[in-house]
C-alpha positions as CSV (number, residue, x, y, z in Angstrom):
1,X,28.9,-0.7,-19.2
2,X,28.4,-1.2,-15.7
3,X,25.8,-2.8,-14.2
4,X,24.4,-0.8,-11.8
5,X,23.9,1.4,-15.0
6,X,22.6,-1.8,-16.7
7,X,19.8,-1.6,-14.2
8,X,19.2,1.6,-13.8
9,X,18.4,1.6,-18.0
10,X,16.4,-1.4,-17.4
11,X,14.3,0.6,-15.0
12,X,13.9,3.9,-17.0
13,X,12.7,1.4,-19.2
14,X,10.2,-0.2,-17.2
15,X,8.4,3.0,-16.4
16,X,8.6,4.8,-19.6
17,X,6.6,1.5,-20.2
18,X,4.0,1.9,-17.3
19,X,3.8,5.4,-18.4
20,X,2.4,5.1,-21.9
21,X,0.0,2.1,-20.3
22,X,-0.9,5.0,-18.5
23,X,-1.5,7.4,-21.0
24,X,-3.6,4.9,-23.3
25,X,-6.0,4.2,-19.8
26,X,-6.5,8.2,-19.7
27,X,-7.3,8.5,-23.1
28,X,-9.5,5.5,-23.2
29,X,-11.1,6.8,-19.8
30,X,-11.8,10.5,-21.3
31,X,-12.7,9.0,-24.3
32,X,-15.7,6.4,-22.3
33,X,-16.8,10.0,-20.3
34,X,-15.4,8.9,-16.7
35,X,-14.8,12.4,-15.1
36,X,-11.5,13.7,-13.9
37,X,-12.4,13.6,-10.1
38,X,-14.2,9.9,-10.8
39,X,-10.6,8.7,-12.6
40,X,-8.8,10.3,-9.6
41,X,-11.2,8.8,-7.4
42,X,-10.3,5.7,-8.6
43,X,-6.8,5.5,-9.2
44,X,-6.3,7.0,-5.4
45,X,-8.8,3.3,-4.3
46,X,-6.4,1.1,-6.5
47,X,-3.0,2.5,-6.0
48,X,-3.7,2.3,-2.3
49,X,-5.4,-1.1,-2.0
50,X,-2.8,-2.6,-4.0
51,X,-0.1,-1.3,-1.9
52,X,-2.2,-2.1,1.2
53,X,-2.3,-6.0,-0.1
54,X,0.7,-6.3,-0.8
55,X,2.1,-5.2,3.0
56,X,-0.8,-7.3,4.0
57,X,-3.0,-4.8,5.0
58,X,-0.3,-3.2,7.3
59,X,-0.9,0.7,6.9
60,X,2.8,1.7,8.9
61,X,4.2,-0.3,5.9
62,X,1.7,0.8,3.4
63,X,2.1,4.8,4.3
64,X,5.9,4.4,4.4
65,X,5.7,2.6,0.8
66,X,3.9,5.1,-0.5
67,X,5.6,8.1,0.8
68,X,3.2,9.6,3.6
69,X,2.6,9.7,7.6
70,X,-0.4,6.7,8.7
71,X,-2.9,9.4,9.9
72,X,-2.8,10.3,6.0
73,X,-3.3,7.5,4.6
74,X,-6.1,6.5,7.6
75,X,-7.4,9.3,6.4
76,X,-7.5,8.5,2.9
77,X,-9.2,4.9,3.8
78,X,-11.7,6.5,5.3
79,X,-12.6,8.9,2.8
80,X,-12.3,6.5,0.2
81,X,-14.7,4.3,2.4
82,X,-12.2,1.3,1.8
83,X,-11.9,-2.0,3.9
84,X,-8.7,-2.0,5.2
85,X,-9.6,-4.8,7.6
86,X,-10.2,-7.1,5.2
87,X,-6.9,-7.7,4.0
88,X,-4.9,-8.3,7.2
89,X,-5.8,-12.3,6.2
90,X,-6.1,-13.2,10.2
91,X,-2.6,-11.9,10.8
92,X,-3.6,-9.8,14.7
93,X,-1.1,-9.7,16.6
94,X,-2.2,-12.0,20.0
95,X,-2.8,-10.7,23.2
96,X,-0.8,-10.3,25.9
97,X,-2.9,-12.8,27.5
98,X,-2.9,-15.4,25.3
99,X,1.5,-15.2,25.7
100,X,3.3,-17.6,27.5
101,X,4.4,-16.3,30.6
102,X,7.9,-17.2,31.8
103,X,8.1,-16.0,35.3
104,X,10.9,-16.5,37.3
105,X,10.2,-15.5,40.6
106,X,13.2,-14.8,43.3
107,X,11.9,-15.7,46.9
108,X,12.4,-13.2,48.9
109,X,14.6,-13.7,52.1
């Protein structure tokens, strides 16, 4: 067996695992009375705050991770009344100001 075949089993694997994890939350949600909109609701807040933590709070990465355009997924934080902000853990980009400015200056003759 080859192993890029190796992997690939070891993958299907994985997610037919994920899946029935999934399936026991549903039934244990439905079964608890959480609504179909409130589950989606949720899962929507999760999926995307975990994807958003682990680009560190970068929504270019995040939207191209999880398959859509950043106005969709702005959108989406928006709606879903998340804090984005908070995860970006102090990473801003600095000003232009605060750059060192290497300026090399020809004199003019």
């Amino acid at each position: 067996m080859k192993l890029w075949s190796i992997c690939g089993l070891t993958e299907a694997k994985e997610r037919g695992v994920v899946k029935d994890q999934l399936e026991a939350l549903i039934l244990q949600m439905y079964k608890n009375g959480i609504t179909y909109s409130e589950g989606v609701c949720e899962f929507k807040k999760r999926f995307i705050l975990t994807v958003l933590q682990e680009c560190k709070g970068n929504q270019c990465k995040a939207a191209r991770q999880l398959g859509m355009h950043r106005n969709t997924l702005s959108r989406a934080i928006a709606e879903l009344k998340l804090d984005a902000k908070g995860l970006r853990h102090g990473t801003r980009r600095p000003p232009r100001s605060a750059h060192a400015v290497a300026v090399d200056r020809k004199v003019a003759r």
